[in-house]
Residue, then its C-alpha position, 0 to 999 in steps of 0.5 A: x500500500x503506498x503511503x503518499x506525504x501529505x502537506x497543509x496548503x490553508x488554515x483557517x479558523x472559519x469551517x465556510x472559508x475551509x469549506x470554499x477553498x476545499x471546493x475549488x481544490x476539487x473543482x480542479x480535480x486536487x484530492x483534499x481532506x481537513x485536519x482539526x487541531x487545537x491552537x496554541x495556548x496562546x489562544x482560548x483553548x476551544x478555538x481550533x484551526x482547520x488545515x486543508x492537506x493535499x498530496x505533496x505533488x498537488x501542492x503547487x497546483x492548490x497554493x495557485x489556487x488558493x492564491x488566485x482566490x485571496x487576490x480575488x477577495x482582496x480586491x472585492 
């Protein structure tokens, strides 16, 4: 069984921003999945971050994308 490495390529503490960046991911066909971590203690200890993780080989395709979309609603 072959065991690919997995790369975090967004975080976000908003589940609908997490939700909209893993929909363009597979829109262009890059295979995604969300982690759930506790942040740091630095912050309230119910707060979590979700990361979106992609195959390592898909890792530049989805930061081009991630990219294009923070451009875009930057400028909105």
């Amino acid at each position: 069984m072959e065991r690919s490495t997995r790369v975090s390529v967004f975080e976000s503490d908003k589940p609908s921003e997490i939700q909209l960046i893993k929909s363009k991911l597979e829109d262009a066909q890059i295979t995604n999945s969300v982690e759930n971590n506790y942040l740091t203690f630095t912050t309230t200890p119910t707060a979590t971050s979700l990361k979106v993780m992609v195959d390592l080989e898909d890792e530049k395709k989805a930061f081009e994308i991630i990219d294009a979309y923070l451009q875009q609603n930057e400028n909105q």
